[in-house]
N, C-alpha and C positions, 0 to 999 in steps of 0.2 A: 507705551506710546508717548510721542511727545508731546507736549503744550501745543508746537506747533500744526502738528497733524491732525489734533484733536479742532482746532479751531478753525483750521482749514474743513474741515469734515462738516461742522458746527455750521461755517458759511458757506458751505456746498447743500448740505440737508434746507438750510431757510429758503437760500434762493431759489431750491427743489421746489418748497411748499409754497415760496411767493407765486411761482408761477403757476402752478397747479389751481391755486388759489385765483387767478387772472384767468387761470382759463374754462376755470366754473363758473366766472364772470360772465364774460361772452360766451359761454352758452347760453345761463340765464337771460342774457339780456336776446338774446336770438330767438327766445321762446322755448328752449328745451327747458323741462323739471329737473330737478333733483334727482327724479330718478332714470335718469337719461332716455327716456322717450320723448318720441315724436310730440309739438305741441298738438291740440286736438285739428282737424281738419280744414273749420270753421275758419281760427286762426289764420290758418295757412293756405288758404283757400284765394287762389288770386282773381275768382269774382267778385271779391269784396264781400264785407258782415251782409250786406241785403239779398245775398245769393237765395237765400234758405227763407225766405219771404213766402206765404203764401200766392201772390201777386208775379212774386218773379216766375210762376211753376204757370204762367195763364198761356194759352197757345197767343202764336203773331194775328195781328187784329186782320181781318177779312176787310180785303179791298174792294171799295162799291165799286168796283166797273163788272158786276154781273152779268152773266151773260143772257140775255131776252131769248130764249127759245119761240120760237112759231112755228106750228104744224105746216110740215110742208119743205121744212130746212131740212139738212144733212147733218146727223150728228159726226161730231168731229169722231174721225180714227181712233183717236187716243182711248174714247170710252168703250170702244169694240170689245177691248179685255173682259175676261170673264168675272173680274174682281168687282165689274160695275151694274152685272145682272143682279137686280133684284129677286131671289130665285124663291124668296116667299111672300107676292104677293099680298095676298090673304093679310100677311101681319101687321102689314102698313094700310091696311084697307084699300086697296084698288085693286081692282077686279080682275077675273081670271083672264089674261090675253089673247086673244084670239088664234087659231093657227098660223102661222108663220111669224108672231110677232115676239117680244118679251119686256119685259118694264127692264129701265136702267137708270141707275141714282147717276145725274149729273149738276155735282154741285151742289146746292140745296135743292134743284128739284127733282122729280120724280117722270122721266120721259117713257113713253112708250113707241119703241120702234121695230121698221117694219125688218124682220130679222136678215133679210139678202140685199136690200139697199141701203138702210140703214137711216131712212127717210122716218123723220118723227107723225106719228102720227095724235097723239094726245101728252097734254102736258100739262103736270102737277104744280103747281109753282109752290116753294116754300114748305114740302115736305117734311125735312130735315133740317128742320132748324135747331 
């Protein structure tokens, strides 16, 4: 081989490794390791470092505009669903319902309504807090 080939080869291989070398750079500086993984989560995490907070994991604060139940109101439709019968009395201590009626958690309280109109008949305030 020649001198010349050989040094062309020489400044072909370096400029190889400059850039190889630039571009383990900007990985680095991107946050990948050395060993070409992902940086941790946390990191990379576009809630920001305070995501993982105990604080950040608290439910949205309960807005006071509560609603004042009184005996003798219509409970709203929405609590109709079966997801809202309280179906063991007993555990929550209020008493066993009468026929046609049944307790239903609305909110923080504890209603009891009359099961075909839907008209409250007794109410717990602050049950479930």
């Amino acid at each position: 081989m020649s001198r010349t080939l050989i040094a062309a080869m020489t400044t072909a291989l370096t400029a190889a490794t400059m850039l190889v070398g630039l571009g383990t750079q900007d990985a680095s500086a991107a946050g990948w390791g050395p060993d070409h993984r992902e940086p941790p989560r946390m990191e990379r995490d576009h809630r920001g470092p305070n995501a993982h907070r105990p604080e950040a994991h608290r439910p949205p604060p309960v807005h006071h505009t509560a609603r004042h139940w009184r005996p003798g109101d219509r409970l709203p439709t929405a609590y109709a669903s079966r997801r809202y019968v309280i179906a063991t009395p007993a555990a929550y201590h209020l008493h066993r319902p009468p026929r046609g009626h049944h307790w239903v958690r609305a909110g923080s309280d504890a209603v009891l309504v009359a099961s075909r109109s839907g008209i409250m008949v007794r109410i717990v305030p602050g049950l479930f807090r």
